[in-house]
N, C-alpha and C positions, 0 to 999 in steps of 0.2 A: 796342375803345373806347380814344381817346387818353387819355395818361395826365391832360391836364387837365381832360378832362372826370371821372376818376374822382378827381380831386383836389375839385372841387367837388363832387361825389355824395359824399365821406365826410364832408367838411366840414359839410354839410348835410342827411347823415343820409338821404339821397334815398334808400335800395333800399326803393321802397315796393311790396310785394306784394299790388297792389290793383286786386281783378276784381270789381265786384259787391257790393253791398252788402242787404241785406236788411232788411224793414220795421221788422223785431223789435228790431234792433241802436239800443243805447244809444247816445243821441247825446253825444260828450265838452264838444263843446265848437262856437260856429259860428265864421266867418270872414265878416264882412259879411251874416249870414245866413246863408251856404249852411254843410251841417252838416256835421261829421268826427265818426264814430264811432269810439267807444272798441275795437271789435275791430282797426281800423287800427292805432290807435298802440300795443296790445299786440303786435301781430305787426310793428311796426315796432322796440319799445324791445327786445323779444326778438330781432330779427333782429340787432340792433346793437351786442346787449350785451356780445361777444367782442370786436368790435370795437373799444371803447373803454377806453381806458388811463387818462382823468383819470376817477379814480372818483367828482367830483360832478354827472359828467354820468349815472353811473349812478342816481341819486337821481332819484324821477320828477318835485318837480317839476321841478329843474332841466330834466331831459330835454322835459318838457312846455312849458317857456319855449323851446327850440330848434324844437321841433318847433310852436307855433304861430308864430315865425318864420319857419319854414321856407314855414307856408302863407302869412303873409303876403307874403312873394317871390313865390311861382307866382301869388296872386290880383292883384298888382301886373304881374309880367310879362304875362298872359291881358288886363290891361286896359290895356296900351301893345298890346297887339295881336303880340307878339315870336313867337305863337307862327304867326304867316300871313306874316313875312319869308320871301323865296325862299332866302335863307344858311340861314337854319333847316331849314325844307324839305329843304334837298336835303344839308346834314348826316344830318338822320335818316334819311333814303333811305338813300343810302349807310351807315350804320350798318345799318340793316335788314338790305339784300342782305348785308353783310357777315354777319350773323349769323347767318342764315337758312342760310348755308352747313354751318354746323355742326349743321342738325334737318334737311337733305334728302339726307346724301349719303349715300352707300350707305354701310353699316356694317360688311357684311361684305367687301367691298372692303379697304377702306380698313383694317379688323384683319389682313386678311390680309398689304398692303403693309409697316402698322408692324411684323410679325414676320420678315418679310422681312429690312425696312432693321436692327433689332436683332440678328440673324443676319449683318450684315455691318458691324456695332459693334463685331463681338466678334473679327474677323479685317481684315486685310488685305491686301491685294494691292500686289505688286513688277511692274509692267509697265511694254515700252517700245512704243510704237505708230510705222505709217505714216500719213499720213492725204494723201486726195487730195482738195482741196480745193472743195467744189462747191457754188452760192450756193441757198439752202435750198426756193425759189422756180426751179431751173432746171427748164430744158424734158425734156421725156420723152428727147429726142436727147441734151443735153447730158449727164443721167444715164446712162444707158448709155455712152455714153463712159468718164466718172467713175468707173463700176462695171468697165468690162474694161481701165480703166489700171490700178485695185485689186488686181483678181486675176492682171493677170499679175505686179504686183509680189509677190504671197503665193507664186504657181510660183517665181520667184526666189530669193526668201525662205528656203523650204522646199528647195530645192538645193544655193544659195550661204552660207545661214546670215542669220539675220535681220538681226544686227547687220551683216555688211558691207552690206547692203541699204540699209538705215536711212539707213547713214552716206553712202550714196553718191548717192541720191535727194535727201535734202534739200534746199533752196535758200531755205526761208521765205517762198515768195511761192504755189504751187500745190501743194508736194509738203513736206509736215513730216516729219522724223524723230525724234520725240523721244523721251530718259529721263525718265520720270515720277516715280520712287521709287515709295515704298509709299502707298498710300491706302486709305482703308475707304468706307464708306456716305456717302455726299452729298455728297462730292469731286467727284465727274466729272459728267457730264450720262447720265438713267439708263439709256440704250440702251448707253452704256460702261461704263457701272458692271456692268450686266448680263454684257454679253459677256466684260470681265474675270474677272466670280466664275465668269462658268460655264465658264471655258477651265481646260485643268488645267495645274501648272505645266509650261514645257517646251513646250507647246504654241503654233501659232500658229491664231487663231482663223478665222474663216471673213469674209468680207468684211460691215461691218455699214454701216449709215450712221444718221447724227446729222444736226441742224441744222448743221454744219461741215462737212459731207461725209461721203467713204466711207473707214473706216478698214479697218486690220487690227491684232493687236496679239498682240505675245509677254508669256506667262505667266513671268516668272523664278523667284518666289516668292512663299509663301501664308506669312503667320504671325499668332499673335493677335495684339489688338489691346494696346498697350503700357499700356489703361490708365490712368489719371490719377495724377499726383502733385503731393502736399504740398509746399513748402520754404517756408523764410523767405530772405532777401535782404539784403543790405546795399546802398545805392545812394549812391553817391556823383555827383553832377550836375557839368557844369563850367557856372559862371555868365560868360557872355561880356559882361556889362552891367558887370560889377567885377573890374575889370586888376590888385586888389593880391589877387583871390584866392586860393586858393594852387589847383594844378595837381590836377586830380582824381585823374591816376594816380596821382600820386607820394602821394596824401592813401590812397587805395586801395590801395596798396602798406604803408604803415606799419599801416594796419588791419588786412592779414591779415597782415603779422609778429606783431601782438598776437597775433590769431587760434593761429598755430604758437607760441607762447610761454605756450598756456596759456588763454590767457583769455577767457571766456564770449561765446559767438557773439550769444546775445540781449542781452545787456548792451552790446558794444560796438556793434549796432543801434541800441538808444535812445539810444546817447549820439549817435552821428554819419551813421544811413543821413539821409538825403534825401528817401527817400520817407517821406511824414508820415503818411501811411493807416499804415504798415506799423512806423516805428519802434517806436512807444507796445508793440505787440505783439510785440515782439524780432525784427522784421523778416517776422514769419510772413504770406503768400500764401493767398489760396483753392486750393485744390485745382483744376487744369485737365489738359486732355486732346490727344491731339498736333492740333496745329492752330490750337490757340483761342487763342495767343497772338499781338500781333501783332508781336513778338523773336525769329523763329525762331532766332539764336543761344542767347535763354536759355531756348527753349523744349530746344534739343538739348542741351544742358550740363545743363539740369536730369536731362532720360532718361538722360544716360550715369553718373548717379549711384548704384553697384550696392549700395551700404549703409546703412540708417538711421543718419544722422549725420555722414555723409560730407560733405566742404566741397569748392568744388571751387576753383582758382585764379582771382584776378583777372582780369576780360573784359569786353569792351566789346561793346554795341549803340547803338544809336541814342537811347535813354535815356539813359543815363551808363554808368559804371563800376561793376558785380555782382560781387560775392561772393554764392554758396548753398548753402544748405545742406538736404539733403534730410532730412525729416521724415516723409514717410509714403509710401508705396506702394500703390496704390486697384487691384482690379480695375474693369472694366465694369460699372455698378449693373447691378441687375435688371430687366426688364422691366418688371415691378409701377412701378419709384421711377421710369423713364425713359419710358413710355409715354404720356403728354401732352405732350412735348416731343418726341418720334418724330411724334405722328400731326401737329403742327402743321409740325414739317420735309417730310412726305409731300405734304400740303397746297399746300407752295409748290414743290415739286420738280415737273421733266417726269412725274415718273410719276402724278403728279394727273391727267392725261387720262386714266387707265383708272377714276379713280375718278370723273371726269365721265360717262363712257359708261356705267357702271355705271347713273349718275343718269338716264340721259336715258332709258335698257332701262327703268327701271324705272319711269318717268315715261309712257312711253307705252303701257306696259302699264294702268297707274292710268288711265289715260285711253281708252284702247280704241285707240290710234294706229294703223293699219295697219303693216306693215314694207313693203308696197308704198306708194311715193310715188302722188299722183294725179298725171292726165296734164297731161305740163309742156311739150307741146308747141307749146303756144302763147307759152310765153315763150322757146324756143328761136328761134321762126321771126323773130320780134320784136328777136333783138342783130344787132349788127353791130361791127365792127373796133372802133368805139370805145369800146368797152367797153372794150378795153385801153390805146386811149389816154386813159382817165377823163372821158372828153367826151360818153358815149351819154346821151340821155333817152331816158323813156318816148314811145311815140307820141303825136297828139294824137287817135288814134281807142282810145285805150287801155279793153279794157276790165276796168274796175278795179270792177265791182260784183257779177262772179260768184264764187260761194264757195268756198273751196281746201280749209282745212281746220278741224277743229272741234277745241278743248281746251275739254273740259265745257263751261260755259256760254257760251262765248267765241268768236266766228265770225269765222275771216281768210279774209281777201278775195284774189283777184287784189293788190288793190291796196294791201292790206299785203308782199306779198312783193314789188309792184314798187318801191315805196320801198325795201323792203329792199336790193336789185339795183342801184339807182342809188345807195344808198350807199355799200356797200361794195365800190362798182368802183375805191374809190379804193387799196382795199387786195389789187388783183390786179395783177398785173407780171408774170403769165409766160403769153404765149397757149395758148391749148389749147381743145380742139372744145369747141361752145357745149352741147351735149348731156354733157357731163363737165361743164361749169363751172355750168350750172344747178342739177344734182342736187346736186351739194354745197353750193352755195351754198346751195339749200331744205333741204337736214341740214342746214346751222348756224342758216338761218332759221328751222326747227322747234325744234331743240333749247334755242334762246333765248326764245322763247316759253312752252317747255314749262316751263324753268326760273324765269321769268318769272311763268308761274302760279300755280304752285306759293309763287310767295313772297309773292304779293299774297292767298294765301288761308291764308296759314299762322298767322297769328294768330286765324282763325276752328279753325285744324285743332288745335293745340299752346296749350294755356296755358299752360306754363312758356315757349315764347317770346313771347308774347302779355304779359306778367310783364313779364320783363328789355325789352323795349322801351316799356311803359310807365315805365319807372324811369330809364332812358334819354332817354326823352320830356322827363322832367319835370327829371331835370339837365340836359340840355343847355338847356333854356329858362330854367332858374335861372342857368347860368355865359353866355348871353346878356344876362339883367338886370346880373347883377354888371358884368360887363364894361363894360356899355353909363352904369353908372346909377355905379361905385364906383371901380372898379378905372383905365380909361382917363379918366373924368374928374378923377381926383385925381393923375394923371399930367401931364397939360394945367392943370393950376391951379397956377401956379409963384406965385402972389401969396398962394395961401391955405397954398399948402405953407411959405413963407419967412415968413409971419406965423406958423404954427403950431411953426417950431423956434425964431421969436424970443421964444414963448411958453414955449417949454419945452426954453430952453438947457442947461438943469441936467441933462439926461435923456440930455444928450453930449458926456460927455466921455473926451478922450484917457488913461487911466491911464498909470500912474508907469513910464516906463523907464530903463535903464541904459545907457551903452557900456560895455562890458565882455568883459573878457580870459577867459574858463575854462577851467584846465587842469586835464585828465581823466587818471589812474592809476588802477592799482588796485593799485602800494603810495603806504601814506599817509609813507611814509620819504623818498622821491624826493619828494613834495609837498612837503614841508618844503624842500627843496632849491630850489625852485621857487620859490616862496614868498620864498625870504630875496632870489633874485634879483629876484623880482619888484616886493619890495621899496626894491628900489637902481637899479629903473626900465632894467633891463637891457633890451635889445630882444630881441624875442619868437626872430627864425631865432639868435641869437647863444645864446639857453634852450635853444632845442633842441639845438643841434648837443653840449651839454654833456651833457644827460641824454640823448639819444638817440643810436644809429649807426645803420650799414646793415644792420646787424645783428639792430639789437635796438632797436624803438619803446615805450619805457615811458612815453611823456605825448604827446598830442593836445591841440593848443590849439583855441580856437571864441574870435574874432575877431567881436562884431556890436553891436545894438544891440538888447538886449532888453528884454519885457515878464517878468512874475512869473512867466506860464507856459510860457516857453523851456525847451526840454527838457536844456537841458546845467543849469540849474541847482534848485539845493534845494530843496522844498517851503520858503514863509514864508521866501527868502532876504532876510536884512533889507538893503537898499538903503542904504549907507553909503562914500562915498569912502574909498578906498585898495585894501588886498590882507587878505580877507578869512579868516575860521579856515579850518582845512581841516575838510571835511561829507562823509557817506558819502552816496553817492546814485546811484541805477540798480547795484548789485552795484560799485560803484568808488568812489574817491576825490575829490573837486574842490575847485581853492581859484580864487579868483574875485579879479582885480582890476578893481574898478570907476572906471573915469577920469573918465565922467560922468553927473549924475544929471537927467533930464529929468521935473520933477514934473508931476503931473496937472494937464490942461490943455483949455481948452474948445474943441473941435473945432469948425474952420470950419464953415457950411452947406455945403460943396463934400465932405466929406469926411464928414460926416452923413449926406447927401443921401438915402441908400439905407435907411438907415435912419427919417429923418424921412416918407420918401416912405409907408413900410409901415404906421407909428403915426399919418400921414394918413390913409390908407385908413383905418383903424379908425373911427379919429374920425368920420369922416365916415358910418361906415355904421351906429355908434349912433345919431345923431342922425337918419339917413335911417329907420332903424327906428322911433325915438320916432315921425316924421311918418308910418309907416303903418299905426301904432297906430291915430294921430287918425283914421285915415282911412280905416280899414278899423275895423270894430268887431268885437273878441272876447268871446265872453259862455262861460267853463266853467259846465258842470255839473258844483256840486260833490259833491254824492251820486256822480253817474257815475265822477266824480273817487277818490272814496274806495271807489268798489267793484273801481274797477282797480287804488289800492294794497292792498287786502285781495289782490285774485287774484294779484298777483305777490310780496307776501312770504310766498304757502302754501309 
């Protein structure tokens, strides 16, 4: 499910777990007549009630004002018809199949895979590979070729020693040699992943082939996996848009003098890293793993960190300038905590084809499939050459009404498999006897079918997915109303949007900033020093060079134009021209000269814009509400009413 779609499913309260309703059930309330019973919205307000954070929506009736909102959208979308668009349509389809994926596929498969891939989490592999290049689609001749250039490069190999091999074969265009380093599970593509874990070190493997062609590959070394680690960061950015900036190294460089002189990694974070996720929290990082960064500089700087607490020197990526410092050292989770994020990596990985066959063994079993195909000799006699040129049709004597094969209640024809045939000739490119290209082509013809069935009958088989695609149903037709009725129309209304912020100018405005000078210590002795010059309107590099060397960085300026919540300065710093007391603030010192003072001020429609556009929408969908009030009519039952707050304050 895309995320906007689950954005309107919460907003709107939508996970409705509703199969069925019975004669007996109290009706709560109607919508236009038609009724909604009170066990609905107790299994709805119970389903949701984790869910929600503002706790007057836990109040039922608040809750009950959402939720017959909620129906008057679906009775409103159902009567524009939104729910018979072919967007819509072929949305949910697609949602379906997608889902479906997850209630047919073999189970035991597919656990077996994720204990696999988790067993190669926890180690990895140092290997360098040959590979002879060969196009994935090549002919039975051109493979054997591909396979005795592979092997006699492994007799080489195996004589002369790999790496001269390697090195001397290479060229980049048919014949690779390369150093891979170390890797674990979902790195490589998985017929090399395989052959890597299962060679022992030292060893050179047996010839394999991949969609790249036919490798070989030396084992160097096996070791665990390094694990995930904690650190915080200092980030210093160079801004290329402002020439009087000052120089990142050189800002970066005085930072970790502070750093060796003592003074607190977190504190000199919020006064000056860059990155804003991460100052507020003294620079501290989520915890990651090798790979997942996308800085492989600070992703190795970070691992070569052998001490909780260790800082390492000044270094550049492609970000800016780091300082880190490590914080924690993570083994490998467990199984148990990583096990939903394995099976959905297995899922998209090559080795999901054994979890497909799994599917399809067990699909035609449920179905009574033969393993013998029926006789397909009639569509053999029937191709000719152009099947490879993507030009064949069927004959005009075709006959397309005898029966092939049967899935339960379901009967394909000749003439289902030969549309199938002329379609996907467009996805053949390497010739080969028509008697091999039929047969396969009828496996994947059957096995899409099989697959096919099975999901067009799965809401009859599984009620829990019968469930989630009704809930599915009903938001996706809700964030189609929205869309159609609030969201893009208040978008396109530039006349209603600029009448509505010259209605409610007061609602934006720019707050009170400064330009101002703040310099950061953490002694308040040098402040004062700071201060008396700053006082006598000394210029800033002429401040520094006095209280600082190369030596020894004891005050950091910050040069800008701030709001109240700028991180270099005070809580409640009162906004006043000149050179201000000195305030202890983030674990350090600060005194502050204000040059000037920009008071609060009414922000253009051009610089609202994104805001007025949002408090539009609103607007517009209260009032859209009031009109489907009129227009749909709601009648509670209040008994019904009060016997559902009875049942949910027991």
């Amino acid at each position: 499910m895309t995320l906007r779609y689950l954005f309107t499913l919460f907003l709107t309260l939508a996970a409705l777990n509703v199969k069925g309703q019975t004669a007996e059930d109290d009706v709560l309330f109607t919508v236009d007549g038609a009724p909604v019973y009170a066990s609905e919205f107790l299994r709805v307000y119970n389903k949701n009630l984790d869910l929600v954070q503002d706790e007057s929506q836990k109040d039922v009736d608040a809750y009950l004002t959402l939720f017959t909102n909620y129906k008057l959208k679906l009775k409103e979308a159902k009567s524009l018809e939104l729910d018979k668009k072919p967007s819509y349509l072929r949305e949910l389809s697609s949602y379906k199949k997608q889902l479906a994926k997850n209630y047919i596929t073999d189970s035991k498969v597919t656990d077996a895979l994720v204990e696999e891939a988790y067993d190669r989490t926890l180690n990895e592999v140092n290997a360098n590979h040959i590979l002879v290049k060969l196009n994935e689609n090549a002919s039975p001749q051109d493979s054997l070729i591909a396979f005795n250039n592979i092997s006699k490069l492994r007799e080489r190999a195996l004589k002369e020693g790999f790496e001269k091999v390697r090195a001397e074969v290479h060229n980049g265009q048919t014949v690779y040699g390369e150093k891979l380093g170390y890797f674990g599970g979902f790195k490589m593509v998985y017929k090399f992943e395989n052959a890597a874990f299962n060679t022992n070190v030292g060893d050179i493997s047996q010839p394999f082939r991949t969609r790249f062609g036919y490798h070989i590959l030396h084992v160097l070394d096996k070791r665990e996996s390094r694990g995930e680690r904690t650190v915080a960061h200092i980030m210093v950015v160079e801004n290329k848009n402002d020439s009087l900036a000052e120089n990142p190294e050189v800002r970066i460089q005085d930072i970790y003098k502070k750093l060796t002189q003592g003074e607190a990694f977190d504190a000199l974070a919020k006064q000056f890293s860059d990155d804003k996720n991460s100052a507020s929290k003294g620079g501290m990082l989520k915890a990651f793993s090798s790979g997942q960064l996308r800085a492989k500089e600070f992703e190795d700087v970070a691992f070569r960190l052998k001490n909780i607490g260790d800082v390492s020197k000044p270094f550049k990526t492609d970000f800016g300038w780091h300082i880190v410092k490590l914080h924690e050292i993570s083994p490998v989770p467990s199984l148990k905590t990583i096990k939903l994020e394995l099976v959905e990596k297995v899922k998209r990985d090559s080795r999901s084809k054994l979890i497909d066959k799994a599917l399809t063994d067990k699909l035609r079993a449920k179905y009574s499939i033969s393993d013998t195909p029926p006789n397909l000799n009639y569509f053999i006699s029937i191709l000719n050459d152009d099947y490879f040129k993507k030009t064949w049709k069927l004959p005009s004597d075709f006959a397309g009404n005898q029966p092939l094969v049967a899935i339960g209640d379901k009967k394909l024809t000749y003439n289902d498999f030969g549309v199938y045939l002329t379609n996907s000739q467009r996805n053949t490119s390497v010739k080969e006897a028509f008697k091999r290209l039929v047969l396969n082509k009828y496996e994947a013809f059957l096995n899409e079918n099989l697959i096919d069935y099975q999901e067009a009958h799965l809401e009859e088989d599984n009620e829990d997915y019968a469930n989630i695609v009704e809930e599915y149903r009903d938001g996706l037709l809700l964030f189609d109303l929205m869309e159609t009725t609030i969201w893009n129309a208040s978008k396109t209304d530039s006349t209603g949007i600029r009448n509505f912020y010259d209605s409610h100018k007061t609602d934006y405005m720019q707050e009170e900033r400064i330009d101002a000078i703040v310099a950061t210590s953490p002694k308040q002795k040098t402040l004062k020093k700071v201060s008396k010059l700053l006082n006598e309107n000394m210029p800033i590099d002429r401040i520094k060079s006095l209280v600082n060397s190369n030596d020894n960085v004891d005050v950091i300026f910050t040069s800008d134009v701030m709001d109240a919540s700028h991180q270099t300065l005070p809580e409640k710093f009162n906004f006043k021209k000149g050179v201000s007391k000195i305030y202890k603030h983030n674990d350090a010192f600060v005194v502050v000269k204000v040059k000037e003072i920009f008071p609060k001020a009414q922000k253009t429609f051009d610089e609202a814009k994104g805001a007025v556009t949002s408090d539009y929408q609103n607007y517009k969908e209260e009032n859209w509400l009031k009109a489907l009030k009129a227009k749909y009519k709601i009648d509670v039952n209040q008994d019904v009413l009060q016997a559902v707050k009875t049942k949910l304050n027991k």
